[in-house]
ZADREN-135776 format. One record per residue: x, y, z of N, C-alpha, C in turn. Coordinates in steps of 0.1 Angstrom, whole numbers, plus 5000, padded with zeros to 4 digits. Layout:
! residues N
X/Y/Z/X/Y/Z/X/Y/Z;
...
//
This chain:
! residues 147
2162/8731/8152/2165/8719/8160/2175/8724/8170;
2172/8724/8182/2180/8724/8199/2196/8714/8194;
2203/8722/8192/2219/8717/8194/2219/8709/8210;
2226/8699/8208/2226/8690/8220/2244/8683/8218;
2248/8690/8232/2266/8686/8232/2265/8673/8243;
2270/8657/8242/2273/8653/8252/2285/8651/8262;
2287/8649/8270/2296/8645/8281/2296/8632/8286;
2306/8627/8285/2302/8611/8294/2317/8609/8301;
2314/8597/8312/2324/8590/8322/2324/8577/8321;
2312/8571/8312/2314/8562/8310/2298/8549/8316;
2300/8562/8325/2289/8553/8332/2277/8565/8329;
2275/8574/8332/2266/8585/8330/2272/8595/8319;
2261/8599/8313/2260/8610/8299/2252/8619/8304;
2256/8634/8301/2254/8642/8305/2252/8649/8293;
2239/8657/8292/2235/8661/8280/2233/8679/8281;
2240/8686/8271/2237/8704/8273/2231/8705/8262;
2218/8712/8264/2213/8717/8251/2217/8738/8256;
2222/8737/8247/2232/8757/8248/2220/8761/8247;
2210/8764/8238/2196/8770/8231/2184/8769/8247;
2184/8759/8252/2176/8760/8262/2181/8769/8276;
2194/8766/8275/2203/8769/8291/2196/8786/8295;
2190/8786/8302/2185/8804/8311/2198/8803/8318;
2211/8800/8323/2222/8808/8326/2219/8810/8340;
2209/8801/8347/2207/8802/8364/2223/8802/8373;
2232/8796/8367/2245/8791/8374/2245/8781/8387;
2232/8779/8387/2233/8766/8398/2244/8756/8397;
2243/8749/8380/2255/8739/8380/2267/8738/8387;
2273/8754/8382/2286/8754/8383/2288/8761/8400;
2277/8768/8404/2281/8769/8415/2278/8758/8428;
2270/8751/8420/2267/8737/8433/2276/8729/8429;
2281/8729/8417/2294/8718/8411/2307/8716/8406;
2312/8730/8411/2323/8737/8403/2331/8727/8396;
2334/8718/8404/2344/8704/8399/2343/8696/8384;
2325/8700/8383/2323/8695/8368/2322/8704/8359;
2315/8715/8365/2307/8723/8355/2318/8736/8357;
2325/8738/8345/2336/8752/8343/2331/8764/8334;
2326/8765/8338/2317/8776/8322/2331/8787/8317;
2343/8787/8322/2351/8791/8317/2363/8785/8313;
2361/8771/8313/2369/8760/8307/2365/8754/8293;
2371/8749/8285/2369/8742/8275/2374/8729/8277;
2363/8718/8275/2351/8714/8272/2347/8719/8288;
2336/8730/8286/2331/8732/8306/2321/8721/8311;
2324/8711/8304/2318/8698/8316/2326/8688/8315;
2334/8686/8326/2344/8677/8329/2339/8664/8338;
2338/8659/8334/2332/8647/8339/2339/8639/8350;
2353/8638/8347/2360/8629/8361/2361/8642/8370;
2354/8652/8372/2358/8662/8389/2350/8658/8396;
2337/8645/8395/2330/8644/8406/2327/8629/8405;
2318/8620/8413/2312/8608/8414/2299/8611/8402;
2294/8600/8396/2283/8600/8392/2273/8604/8398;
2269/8598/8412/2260/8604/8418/2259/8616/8420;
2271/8622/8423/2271/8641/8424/2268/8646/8411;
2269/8641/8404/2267/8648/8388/2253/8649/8389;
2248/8635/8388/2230/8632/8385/2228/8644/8394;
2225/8644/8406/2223/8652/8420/2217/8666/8413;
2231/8671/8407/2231/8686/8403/2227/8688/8394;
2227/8679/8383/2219/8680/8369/2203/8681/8368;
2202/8673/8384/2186/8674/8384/2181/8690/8387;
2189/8696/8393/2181/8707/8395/2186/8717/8388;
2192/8717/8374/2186/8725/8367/2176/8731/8365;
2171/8745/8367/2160/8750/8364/2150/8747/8348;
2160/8748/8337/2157/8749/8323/2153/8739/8318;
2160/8726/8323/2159/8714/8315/2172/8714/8303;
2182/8726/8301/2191/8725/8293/2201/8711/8298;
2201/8710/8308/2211/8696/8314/2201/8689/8317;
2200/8676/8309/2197/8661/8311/2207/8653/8312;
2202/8640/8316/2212/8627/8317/2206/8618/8314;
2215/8606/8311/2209/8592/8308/2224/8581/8316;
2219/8570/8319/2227/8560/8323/2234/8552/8312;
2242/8550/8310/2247/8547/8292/2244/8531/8294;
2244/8524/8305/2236/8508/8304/2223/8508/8299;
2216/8517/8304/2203/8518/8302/2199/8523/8288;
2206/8534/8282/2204/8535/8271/2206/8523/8261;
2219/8516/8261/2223/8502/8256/2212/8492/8257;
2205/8490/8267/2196/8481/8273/2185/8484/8264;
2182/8475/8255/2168/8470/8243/2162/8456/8243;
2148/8462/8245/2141/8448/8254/2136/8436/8235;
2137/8425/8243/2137/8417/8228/2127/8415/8224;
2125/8414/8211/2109/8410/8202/2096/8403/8211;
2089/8410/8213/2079/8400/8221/2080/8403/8235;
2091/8407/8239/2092/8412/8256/2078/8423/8259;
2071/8422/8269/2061/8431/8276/2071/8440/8285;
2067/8456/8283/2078/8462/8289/2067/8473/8298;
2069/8473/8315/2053/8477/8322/2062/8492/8324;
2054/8496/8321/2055/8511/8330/2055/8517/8343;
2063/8523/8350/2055/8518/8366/2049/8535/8368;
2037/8532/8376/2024/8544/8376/2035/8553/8385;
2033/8565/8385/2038/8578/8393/2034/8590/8393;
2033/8595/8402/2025/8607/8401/2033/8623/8398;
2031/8630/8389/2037/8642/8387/2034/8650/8394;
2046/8653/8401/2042/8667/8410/2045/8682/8400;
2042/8689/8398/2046/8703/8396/2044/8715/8399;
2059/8719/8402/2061/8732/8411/2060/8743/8406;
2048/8752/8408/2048/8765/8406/2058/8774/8413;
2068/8782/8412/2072/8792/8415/2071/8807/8416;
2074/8812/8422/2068/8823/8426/2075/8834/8415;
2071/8839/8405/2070/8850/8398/2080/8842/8386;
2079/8827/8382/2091/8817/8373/2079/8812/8368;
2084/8798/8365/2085/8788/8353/2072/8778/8360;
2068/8766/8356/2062/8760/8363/2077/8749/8362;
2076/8741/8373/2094/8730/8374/2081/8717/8375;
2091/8706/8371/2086/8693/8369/2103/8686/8369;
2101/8679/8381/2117/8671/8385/2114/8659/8383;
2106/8654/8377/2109/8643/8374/2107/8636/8358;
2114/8623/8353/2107/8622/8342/2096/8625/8332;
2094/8630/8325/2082/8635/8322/2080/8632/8303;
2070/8631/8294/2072/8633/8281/2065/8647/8279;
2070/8653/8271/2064/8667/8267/2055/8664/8252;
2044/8668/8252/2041/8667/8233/2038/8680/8228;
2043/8680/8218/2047/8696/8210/2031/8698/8202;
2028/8711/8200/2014/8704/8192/2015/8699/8173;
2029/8698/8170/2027/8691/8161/2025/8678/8164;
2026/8672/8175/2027/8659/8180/2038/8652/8180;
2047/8658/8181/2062/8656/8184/2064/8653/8197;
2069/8645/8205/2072/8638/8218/2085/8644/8219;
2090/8645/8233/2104/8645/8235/2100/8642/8250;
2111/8629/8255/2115/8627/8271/2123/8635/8274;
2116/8639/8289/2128/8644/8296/2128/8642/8307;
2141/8646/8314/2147/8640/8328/2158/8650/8334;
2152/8645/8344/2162/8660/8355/2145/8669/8357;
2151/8684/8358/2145/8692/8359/2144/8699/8348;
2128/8703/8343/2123/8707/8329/2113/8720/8335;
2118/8732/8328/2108/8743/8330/2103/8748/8324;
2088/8747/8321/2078/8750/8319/2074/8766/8316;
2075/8774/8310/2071/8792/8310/2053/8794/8312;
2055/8800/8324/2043/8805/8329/2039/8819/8320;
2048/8828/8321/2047/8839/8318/2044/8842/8305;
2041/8833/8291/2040/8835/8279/2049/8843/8268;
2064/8847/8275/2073/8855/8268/2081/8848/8261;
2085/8831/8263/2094/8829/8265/2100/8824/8249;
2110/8828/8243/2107/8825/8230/2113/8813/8229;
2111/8802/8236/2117/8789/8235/2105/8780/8238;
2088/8783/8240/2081/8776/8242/2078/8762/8243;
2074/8751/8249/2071/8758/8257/2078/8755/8268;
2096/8759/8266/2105/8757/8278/2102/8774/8284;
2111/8772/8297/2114/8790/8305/2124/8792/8293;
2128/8803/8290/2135/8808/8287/2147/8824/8300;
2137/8820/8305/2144/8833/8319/2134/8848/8315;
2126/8845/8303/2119/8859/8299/2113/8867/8308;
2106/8860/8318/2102/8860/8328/2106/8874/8337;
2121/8871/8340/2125/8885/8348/2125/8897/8336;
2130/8895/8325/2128/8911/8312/2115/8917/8316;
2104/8907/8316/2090/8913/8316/2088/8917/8334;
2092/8915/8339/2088/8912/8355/2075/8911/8358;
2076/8895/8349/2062/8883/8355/2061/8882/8370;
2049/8889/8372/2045/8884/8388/2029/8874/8386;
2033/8864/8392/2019/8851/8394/2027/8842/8402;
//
């Protein structure tokens, strides 16, 4: 089971799964103010707006940083409520010699048939190394996957 640490401000939750994280450094270098990877706790939640957080959390490469809106999570529709889905289209990004990337919502099904939502940015391993399937794990450059 993916260890999962949260963070919150109150308004937004900020979710690190350690076991997924490939160590890109995007966070901290596009968000120094939240993300301290040499501070304890290294996600500090009041150094930025919510919006700047969500922003940067989305482009995580790994999908190790998610988020959720903590109203929204609170928010449970009542017995009998019809709740619609609204139709969207998945785009997904292949990269060049990486992961396949999927930035938006998405559910994943494991083939035991295990669901898990995700949100932000979730990466996909192209390359078949990756021992966290079927997330990237970064195995990708050890092997030097080219597709």
């Amino acid at each position: 089971m993916n260890k999962e640490i949260k963070y919150t401000n109150g308004e937004v939750t900020v979710v690190w799964k350690p076991d997924v994280c490939i160590h890109s450094t995007l966070c901290w270098k596009g968000l120094g103010e939240v993300f301290k990877p040499r501070e304890k706790p290294w996600v500090q939640m009041d150094g930025s707006t919510s919006e700047k957080i969500i922003e940067q959390v989305r482009k995580c490469p790994s999908g190790a940083l998610s988020y959720y809106m903590n109203d929204e999570k609170a928010a449970t529709a009542a017995p009998g409520d019809v709740v619609a889905e609204a139709a969207t289209i998945l785009k997904v990004q292949v990269t060049a010699n990486g992961p396949y990337l999927i930035k938006t919502e998405c559910v994943v099904i494991h083939a035991d048939g295990k669901e898990e939502t995700k949100s932000g940015t979730v990466a996909l391993c192209r390359c078949g190394a990756s021992a966290n399937k079927p997330y990237c794990d970064g195995s990708h450059k050890k092997i030097d996957f080219q597709g």
